[in-house]
N, C-alpha and C positions, 0 to 999 in steps of 0.2 A: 808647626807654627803655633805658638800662641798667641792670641790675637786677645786685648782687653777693651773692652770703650769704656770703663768708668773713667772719671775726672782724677787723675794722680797727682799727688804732689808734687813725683820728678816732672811731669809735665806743665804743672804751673811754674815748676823754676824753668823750664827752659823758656816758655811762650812769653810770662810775664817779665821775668830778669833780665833773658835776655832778646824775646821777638815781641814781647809786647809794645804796642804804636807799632809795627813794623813800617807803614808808609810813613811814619816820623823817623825812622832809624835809617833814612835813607833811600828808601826803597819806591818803586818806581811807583809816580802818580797812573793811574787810570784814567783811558783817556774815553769818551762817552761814546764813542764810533766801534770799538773794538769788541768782535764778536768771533766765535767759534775758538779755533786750537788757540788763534794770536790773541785773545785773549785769553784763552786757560795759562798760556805758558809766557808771552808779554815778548815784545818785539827785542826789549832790552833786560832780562830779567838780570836781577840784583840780589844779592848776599844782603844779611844782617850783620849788620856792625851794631857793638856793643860801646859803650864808654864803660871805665869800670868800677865795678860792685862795691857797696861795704863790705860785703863779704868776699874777699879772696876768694875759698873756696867755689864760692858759685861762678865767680868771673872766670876763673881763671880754666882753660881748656886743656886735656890732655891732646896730644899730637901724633897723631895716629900717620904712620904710613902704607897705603893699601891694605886697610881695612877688609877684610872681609864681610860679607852681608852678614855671617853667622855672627861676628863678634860686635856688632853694631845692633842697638836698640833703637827704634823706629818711633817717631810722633808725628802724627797729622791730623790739625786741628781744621775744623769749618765753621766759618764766624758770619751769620746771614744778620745783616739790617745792624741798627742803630738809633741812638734818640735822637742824633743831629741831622741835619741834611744832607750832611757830606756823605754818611753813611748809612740810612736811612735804608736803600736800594741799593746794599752793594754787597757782596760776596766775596768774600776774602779765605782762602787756605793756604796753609801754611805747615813748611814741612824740616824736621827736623832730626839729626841724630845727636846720640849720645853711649858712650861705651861705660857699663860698670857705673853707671848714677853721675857718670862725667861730661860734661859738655866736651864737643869735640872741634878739635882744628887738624884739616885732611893738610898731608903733606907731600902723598906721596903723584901717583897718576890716577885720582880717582876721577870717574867721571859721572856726572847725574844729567841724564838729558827727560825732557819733559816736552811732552806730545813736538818730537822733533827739535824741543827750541835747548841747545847747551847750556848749563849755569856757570857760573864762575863759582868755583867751589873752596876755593883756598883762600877763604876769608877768617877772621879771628875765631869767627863760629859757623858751625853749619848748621844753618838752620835760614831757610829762606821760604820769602814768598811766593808761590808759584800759580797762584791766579790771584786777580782782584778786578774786581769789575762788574758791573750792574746784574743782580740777579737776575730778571729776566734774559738776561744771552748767557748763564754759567748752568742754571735749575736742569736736571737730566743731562746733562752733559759727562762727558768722560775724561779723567786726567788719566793718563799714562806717564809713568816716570820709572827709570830704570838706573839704577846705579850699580856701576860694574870697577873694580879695582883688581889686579892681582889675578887676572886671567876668571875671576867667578865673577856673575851677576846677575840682579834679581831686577824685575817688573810689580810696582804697585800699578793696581788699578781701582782707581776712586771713582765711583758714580756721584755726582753732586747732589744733596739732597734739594728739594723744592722751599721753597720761600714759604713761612709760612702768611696768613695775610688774615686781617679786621675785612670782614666785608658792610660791616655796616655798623654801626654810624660810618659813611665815610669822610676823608679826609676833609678839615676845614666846616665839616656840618654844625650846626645848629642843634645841640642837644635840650631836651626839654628834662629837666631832673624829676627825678622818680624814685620810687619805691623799688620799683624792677624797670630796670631801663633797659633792653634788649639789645644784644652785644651776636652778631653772627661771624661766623672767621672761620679758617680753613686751614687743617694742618695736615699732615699726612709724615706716617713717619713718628718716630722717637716717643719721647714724651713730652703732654701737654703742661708747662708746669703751673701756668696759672695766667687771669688778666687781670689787671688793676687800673681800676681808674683814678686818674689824678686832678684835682677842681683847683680852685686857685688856693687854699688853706687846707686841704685835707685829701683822702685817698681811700677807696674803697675797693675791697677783693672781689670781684665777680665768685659767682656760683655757676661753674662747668655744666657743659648737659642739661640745662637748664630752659625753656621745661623740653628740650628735644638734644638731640645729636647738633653737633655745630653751633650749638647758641648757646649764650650766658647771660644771665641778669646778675645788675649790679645796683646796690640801692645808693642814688645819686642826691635823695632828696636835703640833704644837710649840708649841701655844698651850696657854695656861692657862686652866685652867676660869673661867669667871667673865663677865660681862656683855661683852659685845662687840654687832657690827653689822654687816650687808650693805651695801654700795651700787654702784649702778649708776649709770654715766654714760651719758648719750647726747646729741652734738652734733644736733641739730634743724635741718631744713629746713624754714623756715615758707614755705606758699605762699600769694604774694599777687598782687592784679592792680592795676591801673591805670585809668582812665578818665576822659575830658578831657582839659585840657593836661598835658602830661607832666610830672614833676618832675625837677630839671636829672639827679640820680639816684634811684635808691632801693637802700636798703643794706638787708638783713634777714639776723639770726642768733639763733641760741636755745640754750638749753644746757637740758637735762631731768635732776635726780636722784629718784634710787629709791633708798629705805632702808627696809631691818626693824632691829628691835633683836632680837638674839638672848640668850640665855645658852648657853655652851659649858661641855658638860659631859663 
């Protein structure tokens, strides 16, 4: 098995071209009650549907019938939080194949089943959502999914990474601008990439570690009073396993945001 998590190209073409918005491309809303498997794998899970590309080439799918795991290259992306509210608290992965740098459409009996729940797989593309839903019921949880064609088949298993989270200032506070303005947060996991504060004209980069573990100061004093916002980045290490026939690769990367809305006063 070769196993990558850096950020790849082929995988921004399949996530972005063709599963980027995934819950705008059709795919099922999250509903706020949904917890444990029924949420990891969604009571009605849905395929990615594409409209199509300027580019042929990237739209267009080769047609694979019973695939084997060996000949199929593997992506699974984990996407924690947002700047808006909609997503803010929400956990979204997403999972995809591709043969030879080719988007793919199964044609033959393939089947992908995820903690128990069937996909419909014989959509333009394969490449589907297979959880979404409020971080807090996804953070340490486990995806299982197994795609079996042609008498061979293989088990991923994805542990979900944790949220990362601003613990103070928090949400909706009353920030008093400063030189060093004390920023505490909690990440575990991957890498930390940075926070930035944003005032209503301007934005400043916190300093990490700052003056301790878990805390950062950011110098806010040249900003203007008025509604602003925290956020933190963190590139994510999702850990996952394998079993059965092996797939020809498997690619996995994530990217986690944290945001408060502040007012700076």
């Amino acid at each position: 098995m070769r196993l990558q998590r850096s950020l790849l190209p082929i995988l921004a073409l399949l996530f972005l071209i063709v599963g980027s918005q995934l819950a705008g491309c059709g795919a099922r809303q999250p509903g706020g009650s949904q917890t444990g498997d029924k949420a990891l794998a969604g009571s009605s899970p849905t395929t990615v549907t594409s409209s199509s590309s300027s580019s042929d080439a990237a739209a267009t799918p080769v047609l694979l019938s019973n695939p084997s795991p060996s000949q199929l290259d593997v992506y699974l992306n984990v996407s924690i939080g947002g700047y808006d509210s909609t997503s803010r608290d929400m956990t979204t992965v997403s999972l995809g194949f591709q043969s030879d740098r080719n988007l793919v459409q199964f044609t033959g009996n393939e089947h992908l089943i995820c903690n128990g729940t069937e996909l419909a797989v014989h959509a333009p593309y394969a490449a589907f959502e297979i959880a979404n839903a409020p971080s807090s019921t996804l953070e340490g949880q486990t995806i299982r999914c197994t795609y079996s064609a042609g008498g061979a088949s293989a088990t991923l298993t994805l542990t979900i990474p944790h949220a990362p989270a601003i613990l103070s200032p928090h949400d909706q506070a009353q920030v008093h601008r400063a030189a060093k303005t004390l920023i505490t947060y909690e990440a575990q996991g991957g890498q930390l990439l940075g926070i930035v504060a944003l005032g209503p004209d301007n934005k400043a980069i916190a300093q990490l570690d700052t003056p301790g573990p878990g805390q950062a100061t950011v110098d806010t004093s040249a900003f203007s009073a008025g509604a602003g916002s925290l956020a933190l980045t963190q590139a994510l290490d999702p850990q996952i396993s394998q079993t059965g026939t092996p797939f020809k690769t498997l690619n996995t990367n994530g990217m986690a945001l944290a945001t408060v809305s502040v007012t700076w006063v």
